[in-house]
C-alpha positions in Angstrom: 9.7 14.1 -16.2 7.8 12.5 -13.3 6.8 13.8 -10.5 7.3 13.9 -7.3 3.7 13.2 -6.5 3.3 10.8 -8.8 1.9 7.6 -7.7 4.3 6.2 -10.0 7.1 6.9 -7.4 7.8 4.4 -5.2 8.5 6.0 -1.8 11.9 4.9 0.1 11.1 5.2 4.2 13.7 6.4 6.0 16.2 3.3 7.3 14.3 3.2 11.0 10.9 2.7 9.2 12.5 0.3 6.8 11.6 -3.3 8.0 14.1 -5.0 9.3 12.6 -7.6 12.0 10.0 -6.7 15.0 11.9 -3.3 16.0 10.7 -1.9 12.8 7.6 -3.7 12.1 5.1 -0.8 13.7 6.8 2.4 12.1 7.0 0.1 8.4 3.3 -0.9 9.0 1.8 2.9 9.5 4.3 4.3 6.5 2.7 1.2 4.3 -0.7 2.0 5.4 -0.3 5.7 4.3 1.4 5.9 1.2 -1.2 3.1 -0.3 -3.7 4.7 1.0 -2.8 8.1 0.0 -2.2 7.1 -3.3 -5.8 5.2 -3.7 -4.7 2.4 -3.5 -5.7 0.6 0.0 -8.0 -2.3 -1.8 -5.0 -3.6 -3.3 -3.0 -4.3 0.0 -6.4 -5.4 2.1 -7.4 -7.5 -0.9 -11.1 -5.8 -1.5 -10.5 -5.3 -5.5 -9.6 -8.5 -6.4 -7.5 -9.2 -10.5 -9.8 -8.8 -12.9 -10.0 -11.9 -15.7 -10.1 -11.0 -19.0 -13.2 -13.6 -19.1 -15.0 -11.1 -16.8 -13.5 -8.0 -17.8 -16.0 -6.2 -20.5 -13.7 -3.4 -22.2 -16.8 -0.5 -22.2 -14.5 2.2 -23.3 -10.9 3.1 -23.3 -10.2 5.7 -20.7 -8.5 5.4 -18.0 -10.1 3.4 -14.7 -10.1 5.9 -11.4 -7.1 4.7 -9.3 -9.5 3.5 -6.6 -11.7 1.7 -8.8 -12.9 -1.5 -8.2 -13.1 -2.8 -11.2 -10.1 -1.7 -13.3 -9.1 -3.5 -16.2 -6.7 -6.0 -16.2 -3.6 -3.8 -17.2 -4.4 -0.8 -14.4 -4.4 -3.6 -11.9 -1.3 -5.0 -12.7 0.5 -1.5 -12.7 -1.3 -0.6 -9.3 -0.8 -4.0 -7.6 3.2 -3.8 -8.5 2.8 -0.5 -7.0 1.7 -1.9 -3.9 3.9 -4.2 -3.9 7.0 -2.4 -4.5 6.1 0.2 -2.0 6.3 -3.0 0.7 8.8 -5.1 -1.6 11.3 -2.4 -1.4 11.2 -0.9 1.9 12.2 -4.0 3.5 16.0 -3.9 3.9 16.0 -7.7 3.6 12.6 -9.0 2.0 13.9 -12.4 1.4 15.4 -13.1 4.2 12.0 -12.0 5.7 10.2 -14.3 3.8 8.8 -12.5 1.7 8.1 -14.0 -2.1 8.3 -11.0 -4.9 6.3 -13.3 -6.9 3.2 -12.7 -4.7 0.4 -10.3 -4.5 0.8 -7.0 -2.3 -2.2 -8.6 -0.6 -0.8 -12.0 0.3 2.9 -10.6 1.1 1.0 -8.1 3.5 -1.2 -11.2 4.9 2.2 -13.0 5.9 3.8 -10.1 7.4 0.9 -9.3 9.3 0.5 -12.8 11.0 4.3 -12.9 11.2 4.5 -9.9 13.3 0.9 -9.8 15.2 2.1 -12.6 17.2 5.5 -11.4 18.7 3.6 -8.2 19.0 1.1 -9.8 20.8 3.7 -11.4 23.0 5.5 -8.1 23.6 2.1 -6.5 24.9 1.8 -9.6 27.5 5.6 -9.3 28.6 5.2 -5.3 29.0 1.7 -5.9 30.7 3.3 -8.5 33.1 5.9 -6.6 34.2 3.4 -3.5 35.0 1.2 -5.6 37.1 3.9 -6.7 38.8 4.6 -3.4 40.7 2.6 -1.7 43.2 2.5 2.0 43.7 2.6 2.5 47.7 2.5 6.1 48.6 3.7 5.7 51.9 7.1 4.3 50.6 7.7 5.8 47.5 6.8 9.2 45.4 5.0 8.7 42.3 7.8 10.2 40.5 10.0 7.7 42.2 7.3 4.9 41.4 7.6 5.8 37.2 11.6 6.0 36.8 11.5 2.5 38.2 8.8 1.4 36.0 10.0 3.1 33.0 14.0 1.5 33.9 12.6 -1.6 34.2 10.6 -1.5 30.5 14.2 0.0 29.2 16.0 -3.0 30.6 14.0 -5.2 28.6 14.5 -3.6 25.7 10.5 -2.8 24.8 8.9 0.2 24.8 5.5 0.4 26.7 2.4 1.5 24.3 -0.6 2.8 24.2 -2.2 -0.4 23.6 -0.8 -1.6 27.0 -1.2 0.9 29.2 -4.6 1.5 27.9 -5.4 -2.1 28.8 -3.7 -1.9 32.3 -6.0 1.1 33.0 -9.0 -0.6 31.9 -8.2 -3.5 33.9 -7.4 -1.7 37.1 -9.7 1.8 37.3 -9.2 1.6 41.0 -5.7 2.8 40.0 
């Protein structure tokens, strides 16, 4: 009977942190990120222990590799890297249409999704920090109060939500604020 902290399991997210598209791309990154990485297993989805060759592989002894090992043998990193990759694999409620390959490393799938996301990311965080520059608090005609429903109506209308990133950048760029 397994258990339910085996690494062995294979989480399911809950459908909001499931990827979908760029909605879902942040809370699917951080639930990736942790359940590798709780399990041990972060060096196979950044790519740091690399498939072992049998060639290079010397079979010292037959017990069992630590999961975070960096040199397992061949067979552990198989089992770990579909690990991996099933934990990203599966919680994607439409992985092929993604463009994701199930034939690929964890590594290289998380590569792709990565650059496929950073960009429109990237491009969010510019539209959001546009928009912010473009209004001006004036206390003489408006309350501050007054001043953030607007600027929080107007992030709402355009369907993003304003982060941490960006309004940590627009306070870095304007400490006169």
């Amino acid at each position: 009977m397994a258990s339910g902290n085996s690494p062995l399991n294979v989480p399911s997210f809950p459908e909001a942190a499931q990827l979908s598209g760029q909605d879902t791309w942040r809370a699917f990154k951080d639930r990736v990120e942790l359940n590798v990485q709780v399990r041990g297993l972060g060096g196979y989805l950044d790519g740091s222990i690399p498939k072992p060759t049998l060639a290079t592989y010397i079979y010292t002894a037959q017990s069992a590799s630590p999961v975070d090992s960096l040199s397992p043998s061949p067979g552990k990193w198989n089992q770990r890297e579909h690990m991996v990759a099933s934990i990203v694999f599966l919680n994607c409620t439409n992985p092929i249409g993604i463009g994701i390959d199930r034939s690929d490393t964890a590594h290289k799938t998380w590569q792709y999704l990565i650059k496929k996301y950073k960009a429109k990311d990237e491009q969010c965080i510019h539209i959001a920090d546009t928009l912010l520059r473009q209004h001006k608090f004036d206390p003489e005609a408006t309350t501050m109060e007054e001043h953030e429903k607007k600027m929080t109506a107007d992030s709402a209308s355009l369907m993003q939500k304003i982060t941490i990133s960006v309004v940590g950048r627009f306070a870095k760029d304007h400490d006169n604020l």
